[in-house]
DSSP file (Angstrom, degrees, kcal/mol; ACC not computed):
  #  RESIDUE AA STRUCTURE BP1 BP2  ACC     N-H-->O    O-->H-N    N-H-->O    O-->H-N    TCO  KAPPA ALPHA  PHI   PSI    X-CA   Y-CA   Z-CA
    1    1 A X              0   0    0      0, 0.0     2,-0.1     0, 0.0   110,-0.1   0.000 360.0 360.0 360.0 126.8   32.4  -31.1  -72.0
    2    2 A X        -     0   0    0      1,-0.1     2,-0.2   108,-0.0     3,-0.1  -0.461 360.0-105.6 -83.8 155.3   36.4  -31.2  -73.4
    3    3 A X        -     0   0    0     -2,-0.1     2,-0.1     1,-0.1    -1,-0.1  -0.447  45.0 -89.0 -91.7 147.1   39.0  -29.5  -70.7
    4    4 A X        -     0   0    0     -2,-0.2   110,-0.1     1,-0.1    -1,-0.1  -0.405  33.8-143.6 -52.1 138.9   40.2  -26.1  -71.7
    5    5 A X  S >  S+     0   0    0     -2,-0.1     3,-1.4     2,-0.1    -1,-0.1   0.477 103.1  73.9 -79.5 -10.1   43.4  -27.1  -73.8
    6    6 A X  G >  S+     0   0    0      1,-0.3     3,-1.7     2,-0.1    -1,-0.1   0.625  80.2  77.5 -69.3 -30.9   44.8  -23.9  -72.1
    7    7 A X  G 3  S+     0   0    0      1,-0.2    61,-4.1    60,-0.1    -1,-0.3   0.937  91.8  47.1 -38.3 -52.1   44.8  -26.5  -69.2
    8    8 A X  G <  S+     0   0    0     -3,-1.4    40,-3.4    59,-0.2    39,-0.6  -0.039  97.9  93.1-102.1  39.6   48.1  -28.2  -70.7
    9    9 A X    <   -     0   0    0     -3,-1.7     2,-0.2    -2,-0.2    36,-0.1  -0.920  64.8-147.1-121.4 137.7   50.0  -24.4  -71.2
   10   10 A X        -     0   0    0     -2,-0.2     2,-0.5    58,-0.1    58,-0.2  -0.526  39.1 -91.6 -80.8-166.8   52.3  -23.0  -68.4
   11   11 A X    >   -     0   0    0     59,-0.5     3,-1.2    56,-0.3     4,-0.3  -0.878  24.3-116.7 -59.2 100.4   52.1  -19.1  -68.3
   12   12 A X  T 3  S+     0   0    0    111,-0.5     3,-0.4    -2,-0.5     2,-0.1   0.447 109.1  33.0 -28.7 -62.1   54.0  -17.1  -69.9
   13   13 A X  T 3  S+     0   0    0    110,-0.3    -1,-0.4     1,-0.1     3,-0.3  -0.449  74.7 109.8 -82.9  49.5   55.5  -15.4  -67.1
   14   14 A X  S <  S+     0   0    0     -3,-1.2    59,-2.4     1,-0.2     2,-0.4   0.653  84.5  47.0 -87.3 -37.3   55.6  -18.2  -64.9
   15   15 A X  S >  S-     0   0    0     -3,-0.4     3,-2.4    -4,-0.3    -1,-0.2  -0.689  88.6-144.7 -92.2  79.2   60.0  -18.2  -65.5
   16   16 A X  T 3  S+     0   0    0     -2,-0.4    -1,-0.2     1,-0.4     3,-0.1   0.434  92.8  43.9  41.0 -66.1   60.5  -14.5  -65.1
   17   17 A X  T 3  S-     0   0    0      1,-0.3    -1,-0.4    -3,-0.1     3,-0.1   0.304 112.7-113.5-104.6  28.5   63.0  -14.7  -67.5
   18   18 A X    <   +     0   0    0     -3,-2.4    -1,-0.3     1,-0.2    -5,-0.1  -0.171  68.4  60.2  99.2 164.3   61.7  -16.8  -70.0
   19   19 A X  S    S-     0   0    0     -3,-0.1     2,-0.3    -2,-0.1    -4,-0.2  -0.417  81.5 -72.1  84.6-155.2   62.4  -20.4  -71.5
   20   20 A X        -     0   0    0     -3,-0.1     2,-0.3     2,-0.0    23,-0.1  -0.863  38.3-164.1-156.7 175.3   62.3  -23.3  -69.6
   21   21 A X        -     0   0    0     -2,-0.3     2,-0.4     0, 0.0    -2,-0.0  -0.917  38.0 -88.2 169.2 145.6   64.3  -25.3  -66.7
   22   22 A X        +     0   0    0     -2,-0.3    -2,-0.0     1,-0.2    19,-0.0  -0.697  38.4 175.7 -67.8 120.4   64.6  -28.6  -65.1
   23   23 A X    >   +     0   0    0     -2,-0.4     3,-2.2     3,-0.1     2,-0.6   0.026  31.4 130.8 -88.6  -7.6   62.0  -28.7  -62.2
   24   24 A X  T 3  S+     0   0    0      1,-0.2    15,-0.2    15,-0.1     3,-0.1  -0.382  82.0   9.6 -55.9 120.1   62.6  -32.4  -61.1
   25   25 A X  T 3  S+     0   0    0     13,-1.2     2,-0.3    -2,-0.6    -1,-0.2   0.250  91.2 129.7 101.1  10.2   63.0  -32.2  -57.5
   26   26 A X    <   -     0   0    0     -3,-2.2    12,-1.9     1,-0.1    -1,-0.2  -0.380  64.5 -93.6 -78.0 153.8   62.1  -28.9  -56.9
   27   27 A X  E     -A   37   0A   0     51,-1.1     2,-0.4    -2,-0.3    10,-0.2  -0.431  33.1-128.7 -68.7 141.8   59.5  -28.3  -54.0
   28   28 A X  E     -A   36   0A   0      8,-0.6     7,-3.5    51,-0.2     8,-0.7  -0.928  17.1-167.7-106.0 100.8   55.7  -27.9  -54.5
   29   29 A X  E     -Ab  34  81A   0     51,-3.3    53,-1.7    -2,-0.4     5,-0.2  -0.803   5.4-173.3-120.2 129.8   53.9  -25.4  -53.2
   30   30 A X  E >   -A   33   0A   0      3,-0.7     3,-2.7    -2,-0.6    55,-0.2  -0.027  46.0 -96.9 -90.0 179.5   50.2  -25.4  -53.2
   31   31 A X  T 3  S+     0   0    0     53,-2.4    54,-0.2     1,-0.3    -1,-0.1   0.803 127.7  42.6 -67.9 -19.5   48.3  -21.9  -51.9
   32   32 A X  T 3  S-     0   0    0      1,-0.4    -1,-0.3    52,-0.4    -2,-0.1  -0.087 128.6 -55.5-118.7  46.3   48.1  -23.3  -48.7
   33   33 A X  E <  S-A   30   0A   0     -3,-2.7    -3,-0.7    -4,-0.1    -1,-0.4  -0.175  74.9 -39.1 113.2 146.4   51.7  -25.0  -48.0
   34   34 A X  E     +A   29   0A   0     -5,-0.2    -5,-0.2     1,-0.1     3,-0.1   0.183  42.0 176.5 -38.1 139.6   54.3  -27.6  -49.3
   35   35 A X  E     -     0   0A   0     -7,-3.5     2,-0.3     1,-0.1    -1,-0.1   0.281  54.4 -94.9-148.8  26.1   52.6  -30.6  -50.7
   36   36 A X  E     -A   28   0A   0     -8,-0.7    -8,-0.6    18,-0.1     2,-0.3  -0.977  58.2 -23.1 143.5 -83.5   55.8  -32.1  -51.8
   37   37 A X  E     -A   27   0A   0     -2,-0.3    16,-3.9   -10,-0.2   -10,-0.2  -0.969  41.7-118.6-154.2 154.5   58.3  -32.4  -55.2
   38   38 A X  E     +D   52   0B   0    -12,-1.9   -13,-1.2    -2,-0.3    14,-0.2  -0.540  35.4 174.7 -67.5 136.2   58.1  -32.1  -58.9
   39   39 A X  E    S+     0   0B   0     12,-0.6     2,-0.4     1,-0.2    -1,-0.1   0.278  75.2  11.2-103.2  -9.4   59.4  -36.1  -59.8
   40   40 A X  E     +D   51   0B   0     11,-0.6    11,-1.0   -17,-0.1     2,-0.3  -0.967  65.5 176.9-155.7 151.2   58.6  -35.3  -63.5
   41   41 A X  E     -D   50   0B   0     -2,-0.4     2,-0.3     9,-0.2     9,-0.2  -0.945   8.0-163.6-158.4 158.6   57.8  -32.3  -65.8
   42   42 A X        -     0   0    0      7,-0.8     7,-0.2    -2,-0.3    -2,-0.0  -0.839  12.8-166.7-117.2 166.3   57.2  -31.8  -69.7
   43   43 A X        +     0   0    0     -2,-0.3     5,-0.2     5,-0.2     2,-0.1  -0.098  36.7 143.5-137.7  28.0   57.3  -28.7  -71.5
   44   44 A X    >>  -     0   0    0      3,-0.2     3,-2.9     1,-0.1     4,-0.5  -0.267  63.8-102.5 -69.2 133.2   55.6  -30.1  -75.1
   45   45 A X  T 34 S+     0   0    0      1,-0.2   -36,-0.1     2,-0.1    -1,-0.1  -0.287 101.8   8.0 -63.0 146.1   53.5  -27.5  -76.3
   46   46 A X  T 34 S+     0   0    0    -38,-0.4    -1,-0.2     1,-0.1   -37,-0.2   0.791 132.2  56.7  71.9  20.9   49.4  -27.9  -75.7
   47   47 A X  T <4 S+     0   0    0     -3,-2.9    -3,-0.2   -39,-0.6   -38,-0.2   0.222  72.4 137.2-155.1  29.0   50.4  -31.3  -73.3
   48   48 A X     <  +     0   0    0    -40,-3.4    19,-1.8    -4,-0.5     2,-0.4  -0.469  20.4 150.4 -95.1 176.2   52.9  -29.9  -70.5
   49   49 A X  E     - E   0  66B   0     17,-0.2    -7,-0.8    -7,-0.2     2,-0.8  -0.986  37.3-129.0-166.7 146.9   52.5  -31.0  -67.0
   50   50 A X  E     -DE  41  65B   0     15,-1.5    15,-2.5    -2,-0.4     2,-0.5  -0.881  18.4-135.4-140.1 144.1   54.5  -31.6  -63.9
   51   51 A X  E     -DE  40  64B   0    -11,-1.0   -12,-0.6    -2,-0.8   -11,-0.6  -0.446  22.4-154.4 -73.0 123.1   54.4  -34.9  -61.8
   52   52 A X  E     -DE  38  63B   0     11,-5.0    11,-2.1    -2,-0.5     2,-0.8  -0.916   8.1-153.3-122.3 130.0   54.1  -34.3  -57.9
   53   53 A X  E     - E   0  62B   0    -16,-3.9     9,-0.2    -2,-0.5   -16,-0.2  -0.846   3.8-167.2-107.2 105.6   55.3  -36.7  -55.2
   54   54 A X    >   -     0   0    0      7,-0.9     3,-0.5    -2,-0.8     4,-0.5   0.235  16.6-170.1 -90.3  15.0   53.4  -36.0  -52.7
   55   55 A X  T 3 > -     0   0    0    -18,-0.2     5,-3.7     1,-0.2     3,-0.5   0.125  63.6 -20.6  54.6-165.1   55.7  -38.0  -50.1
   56   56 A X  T > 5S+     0   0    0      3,-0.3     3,-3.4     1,-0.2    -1,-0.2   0.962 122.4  81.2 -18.6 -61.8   54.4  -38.6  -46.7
   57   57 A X  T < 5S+     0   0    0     -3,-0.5    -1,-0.2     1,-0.3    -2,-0.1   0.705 114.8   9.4 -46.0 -42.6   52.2  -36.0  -46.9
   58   58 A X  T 3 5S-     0   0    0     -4,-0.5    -1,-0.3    -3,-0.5    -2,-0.1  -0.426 117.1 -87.7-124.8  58.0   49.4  -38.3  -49.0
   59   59 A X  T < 5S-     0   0    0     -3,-3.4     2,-2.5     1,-0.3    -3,-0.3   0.847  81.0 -52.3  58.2  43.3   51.0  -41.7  -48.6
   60   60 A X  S   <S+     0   0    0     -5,-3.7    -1,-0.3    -6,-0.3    -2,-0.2  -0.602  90.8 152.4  98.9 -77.8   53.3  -41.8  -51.6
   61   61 A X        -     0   0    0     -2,-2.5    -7,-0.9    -7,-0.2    -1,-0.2   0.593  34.2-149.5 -20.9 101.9   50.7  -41.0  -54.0
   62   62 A X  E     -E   53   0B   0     -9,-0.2    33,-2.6    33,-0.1     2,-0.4  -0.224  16.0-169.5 -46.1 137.7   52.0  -39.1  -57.2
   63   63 A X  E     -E   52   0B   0    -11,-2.1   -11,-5.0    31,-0.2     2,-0.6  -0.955  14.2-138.2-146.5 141.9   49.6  -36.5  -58.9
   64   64 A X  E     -E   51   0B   0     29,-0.5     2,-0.3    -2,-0.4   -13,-0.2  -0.942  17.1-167.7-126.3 150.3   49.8  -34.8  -62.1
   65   65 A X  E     -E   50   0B   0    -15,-2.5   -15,-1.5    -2,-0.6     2,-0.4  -0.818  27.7-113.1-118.4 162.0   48.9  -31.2  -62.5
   66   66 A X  E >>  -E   49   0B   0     -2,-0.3     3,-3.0   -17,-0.2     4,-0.5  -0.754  28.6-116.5 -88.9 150.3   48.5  -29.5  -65.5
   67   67 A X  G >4 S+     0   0    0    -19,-1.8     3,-0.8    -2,-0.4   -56,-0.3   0.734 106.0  76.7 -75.5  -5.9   51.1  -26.8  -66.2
   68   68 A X  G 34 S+     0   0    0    -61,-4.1    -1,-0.3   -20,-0.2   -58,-0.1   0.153  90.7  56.2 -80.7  36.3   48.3  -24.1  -66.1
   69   69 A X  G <4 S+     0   0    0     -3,-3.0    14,-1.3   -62,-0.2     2,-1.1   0.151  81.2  94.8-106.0   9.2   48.2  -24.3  -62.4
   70   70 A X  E <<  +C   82   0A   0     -3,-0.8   -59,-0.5    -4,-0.5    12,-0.3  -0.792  52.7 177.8 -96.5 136.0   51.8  -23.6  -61.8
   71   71 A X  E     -     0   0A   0     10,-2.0     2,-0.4    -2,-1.1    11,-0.2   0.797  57.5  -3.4-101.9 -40.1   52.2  -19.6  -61.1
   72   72 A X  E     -C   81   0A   0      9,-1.5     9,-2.4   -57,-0.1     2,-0.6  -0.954  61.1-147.6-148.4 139.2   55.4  -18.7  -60.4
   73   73 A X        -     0   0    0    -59,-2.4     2,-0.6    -2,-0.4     7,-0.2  -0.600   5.6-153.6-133.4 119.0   58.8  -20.6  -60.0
   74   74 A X     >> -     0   0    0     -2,-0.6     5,-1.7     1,-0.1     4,-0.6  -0.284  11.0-178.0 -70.6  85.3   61.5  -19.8  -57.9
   75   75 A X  T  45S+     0   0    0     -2,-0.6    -1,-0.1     3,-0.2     5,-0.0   0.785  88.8  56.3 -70.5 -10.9   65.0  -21.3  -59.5
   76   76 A X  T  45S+     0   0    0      1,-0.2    -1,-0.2     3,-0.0    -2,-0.0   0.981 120.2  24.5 -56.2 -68.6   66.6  -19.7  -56.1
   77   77 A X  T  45S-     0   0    0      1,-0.1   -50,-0.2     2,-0.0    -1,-0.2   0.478 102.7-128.2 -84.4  12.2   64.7  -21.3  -53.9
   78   78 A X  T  <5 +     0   0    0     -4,-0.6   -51,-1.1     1,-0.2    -3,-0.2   0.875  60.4 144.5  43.9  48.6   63.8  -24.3  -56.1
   79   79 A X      < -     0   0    0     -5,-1.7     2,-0.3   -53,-0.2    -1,-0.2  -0.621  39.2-163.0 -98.8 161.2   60.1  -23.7  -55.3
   80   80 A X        -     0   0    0     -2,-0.2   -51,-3.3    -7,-0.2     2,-0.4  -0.918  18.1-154.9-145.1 129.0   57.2  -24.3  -57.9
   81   81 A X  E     -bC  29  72A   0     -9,-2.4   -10,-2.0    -2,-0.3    -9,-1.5  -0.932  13.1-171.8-109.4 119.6   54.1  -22.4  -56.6
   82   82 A X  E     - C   0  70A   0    -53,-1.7     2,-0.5    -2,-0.4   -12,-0.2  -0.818  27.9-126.6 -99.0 161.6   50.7  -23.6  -57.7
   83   83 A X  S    S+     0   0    0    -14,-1.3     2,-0.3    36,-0.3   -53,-0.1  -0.340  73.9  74.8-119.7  74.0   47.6  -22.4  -57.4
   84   84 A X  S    S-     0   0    0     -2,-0.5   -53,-2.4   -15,-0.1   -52,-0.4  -0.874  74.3 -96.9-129.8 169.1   45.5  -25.1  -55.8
   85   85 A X    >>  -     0   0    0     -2,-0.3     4,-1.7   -55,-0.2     3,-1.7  -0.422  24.9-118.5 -82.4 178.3   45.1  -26.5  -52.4
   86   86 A X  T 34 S+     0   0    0      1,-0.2    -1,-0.0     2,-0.2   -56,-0.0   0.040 115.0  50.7-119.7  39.8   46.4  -29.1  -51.2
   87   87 A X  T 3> S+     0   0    0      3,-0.1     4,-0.8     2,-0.0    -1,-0.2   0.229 107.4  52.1-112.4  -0.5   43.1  -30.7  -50.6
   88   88 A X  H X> S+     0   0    0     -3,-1.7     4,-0.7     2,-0.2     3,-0.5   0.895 116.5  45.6 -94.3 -23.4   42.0  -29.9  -54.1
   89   89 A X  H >< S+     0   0    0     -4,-1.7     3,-1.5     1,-0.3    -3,-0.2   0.976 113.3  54.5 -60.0 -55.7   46.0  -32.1  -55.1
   90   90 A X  H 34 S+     0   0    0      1,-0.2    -1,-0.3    -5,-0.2    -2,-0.2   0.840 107.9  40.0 -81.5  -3.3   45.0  -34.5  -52.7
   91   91 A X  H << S+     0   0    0     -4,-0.8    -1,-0.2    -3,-0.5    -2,-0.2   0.543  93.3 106.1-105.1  18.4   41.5  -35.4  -54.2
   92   92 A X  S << S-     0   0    0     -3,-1.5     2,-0.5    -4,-0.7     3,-0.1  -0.154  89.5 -80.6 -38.3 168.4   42.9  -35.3  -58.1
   93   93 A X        -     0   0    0     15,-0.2   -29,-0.5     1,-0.2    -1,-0.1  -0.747  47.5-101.5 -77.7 140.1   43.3  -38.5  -59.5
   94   94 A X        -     0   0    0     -2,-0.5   -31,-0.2   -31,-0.1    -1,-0.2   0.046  49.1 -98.9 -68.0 154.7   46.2  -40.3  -58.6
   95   95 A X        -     0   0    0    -33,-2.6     2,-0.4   -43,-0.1   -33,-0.1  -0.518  29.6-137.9 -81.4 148.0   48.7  -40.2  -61.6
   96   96 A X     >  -     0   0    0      1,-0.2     4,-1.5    -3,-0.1     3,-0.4  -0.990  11.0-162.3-134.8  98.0   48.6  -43.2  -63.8
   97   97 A X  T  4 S+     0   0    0     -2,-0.4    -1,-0.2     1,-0.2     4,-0.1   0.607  91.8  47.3 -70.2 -18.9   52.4  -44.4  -64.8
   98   98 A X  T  4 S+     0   0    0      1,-0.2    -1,-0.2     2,-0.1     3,-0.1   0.833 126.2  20.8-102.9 -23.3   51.1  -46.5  -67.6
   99   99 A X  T >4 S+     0   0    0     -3,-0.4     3,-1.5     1,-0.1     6,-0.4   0.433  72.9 122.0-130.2  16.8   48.7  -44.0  -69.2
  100  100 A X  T 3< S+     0   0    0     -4,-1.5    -3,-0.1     1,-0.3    -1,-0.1   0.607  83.6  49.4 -46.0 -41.8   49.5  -40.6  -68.3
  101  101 A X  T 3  S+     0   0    0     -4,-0.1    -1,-0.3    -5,-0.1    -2,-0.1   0.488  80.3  98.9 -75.3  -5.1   49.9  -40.0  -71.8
  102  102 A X  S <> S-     0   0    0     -3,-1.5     4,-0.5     1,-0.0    -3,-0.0  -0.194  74.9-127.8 -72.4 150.6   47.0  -41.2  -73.4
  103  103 A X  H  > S+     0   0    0      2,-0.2     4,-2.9     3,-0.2    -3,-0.1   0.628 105.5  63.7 -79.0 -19.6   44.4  -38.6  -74.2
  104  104 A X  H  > S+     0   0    0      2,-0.2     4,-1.1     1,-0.2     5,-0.2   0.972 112.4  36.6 -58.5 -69.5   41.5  -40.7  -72.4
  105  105 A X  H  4 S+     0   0    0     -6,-0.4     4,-0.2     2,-0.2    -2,-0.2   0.659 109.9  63.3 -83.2  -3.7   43.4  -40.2  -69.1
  106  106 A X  H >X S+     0   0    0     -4,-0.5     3,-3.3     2,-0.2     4,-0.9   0.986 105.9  54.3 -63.3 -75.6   44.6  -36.5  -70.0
  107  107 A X  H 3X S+     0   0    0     -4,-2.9     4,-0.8     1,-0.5    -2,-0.2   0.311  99.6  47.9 -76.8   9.0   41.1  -35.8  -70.0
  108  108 A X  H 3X S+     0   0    0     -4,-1.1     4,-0.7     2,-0.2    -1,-0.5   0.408 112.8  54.6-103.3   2.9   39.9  -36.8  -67.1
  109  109 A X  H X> S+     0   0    0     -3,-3.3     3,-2.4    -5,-0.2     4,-0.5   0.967 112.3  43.8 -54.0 -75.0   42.7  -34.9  -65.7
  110  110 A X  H 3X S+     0   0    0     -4,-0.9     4,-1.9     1,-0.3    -3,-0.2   0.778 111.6  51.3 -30.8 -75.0   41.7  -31.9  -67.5
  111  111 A X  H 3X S+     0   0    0     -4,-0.8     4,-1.0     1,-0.2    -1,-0.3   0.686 110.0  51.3 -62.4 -33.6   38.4  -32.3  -66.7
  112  112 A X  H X< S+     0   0    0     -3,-2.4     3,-0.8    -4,-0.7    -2,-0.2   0.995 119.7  32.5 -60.7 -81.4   39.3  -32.7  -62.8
  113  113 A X  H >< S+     0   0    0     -4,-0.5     3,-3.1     1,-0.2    -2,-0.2   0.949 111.1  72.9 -50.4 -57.6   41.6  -29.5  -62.4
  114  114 A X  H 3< S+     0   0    0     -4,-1.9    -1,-0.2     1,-0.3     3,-0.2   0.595  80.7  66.5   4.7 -77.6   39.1  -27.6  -65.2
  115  115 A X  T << S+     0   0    0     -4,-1.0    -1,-0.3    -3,-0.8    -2,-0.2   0.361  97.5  63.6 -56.6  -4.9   36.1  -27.2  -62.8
  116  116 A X  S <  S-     0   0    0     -3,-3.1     2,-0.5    -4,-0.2    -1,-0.2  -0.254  83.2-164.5-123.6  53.9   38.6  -24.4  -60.5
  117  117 A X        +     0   0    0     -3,-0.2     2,-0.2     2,-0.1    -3,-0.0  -0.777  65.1  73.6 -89.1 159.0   39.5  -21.2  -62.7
  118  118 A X        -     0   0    0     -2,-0.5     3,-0.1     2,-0.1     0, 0.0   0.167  61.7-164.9 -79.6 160.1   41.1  -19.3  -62.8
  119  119 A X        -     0   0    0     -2,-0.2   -36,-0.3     1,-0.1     2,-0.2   0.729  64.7 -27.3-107.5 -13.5   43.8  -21.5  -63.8
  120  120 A X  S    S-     0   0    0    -38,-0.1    -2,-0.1   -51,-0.1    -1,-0.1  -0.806  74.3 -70.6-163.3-156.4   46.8  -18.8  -63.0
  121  121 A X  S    S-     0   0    0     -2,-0.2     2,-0.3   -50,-0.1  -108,-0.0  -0.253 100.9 -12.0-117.0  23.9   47.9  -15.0  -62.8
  122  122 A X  S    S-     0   0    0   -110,-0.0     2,-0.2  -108,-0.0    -3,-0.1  -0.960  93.0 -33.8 179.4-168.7   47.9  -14.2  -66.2
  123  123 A X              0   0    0     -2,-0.3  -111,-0.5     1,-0.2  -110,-0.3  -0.432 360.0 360.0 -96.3 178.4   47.7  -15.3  -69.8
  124  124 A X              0   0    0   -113,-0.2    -1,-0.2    -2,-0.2  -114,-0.1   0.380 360.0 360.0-110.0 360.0   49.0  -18.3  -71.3
């Protein structure tokens, strides 16, 4: 089964006012509590993503989300709200610096987050 490509879309109204913005270093919050900061984001259409470094919280370990799980982000508070938990973040596969871009390892990303819609609050 191919992941939803809708996977690699944010929302439409996920910046309130539109566009797009620098999220490196903003705080990550999953539905049930910080689970740590964006280190990376893209905005390419039909591949965007943000990098999380999950700190402490899961030993270092860096995670990539696909940008339909981010729901709203808060440039006040630097927050980036997702809608997973942060047990379904911490058993993604760990983000793969060498091949992140590759379509092989995009789709077993995909295919990981995939298996929990809804993927957000509205359409993409």
């Amino acid at each position: 089964m191919q992941p939803d490509p809708n996977l690699w879309a944010y929302h439409q109204d996920v910046y309130g006012t539109g566009g797009t913005m620098d999220l490196a270093g903003y705080t990550v919050e999953a539905t049930d509590g910080k689970i740590g900061s964006v280190d990376e984001a893209s905005y390419e259409v039909g591949e965007s993503y943000i990098v999380v470094d999950t700190g402490p919280w899961i030993f270092g370990k860096k995670v990539m989300l696909p940008a339909s799980v981010v729901i709203r982000v808060d440039p006040q508070e630097k927050r980036v709200h997702v809608s997973r938990t942060k047990q379904e973040i911490k058993d993604a596969p760990e983000f793969d610096a060498s091949n992140y871009k590759e379509s092989v390892y995009r789709d077993q990303i995909g295919t990981y987050y995939g298996k929990f819609p809804p993927y957000g609050p509205g359409p993409l």
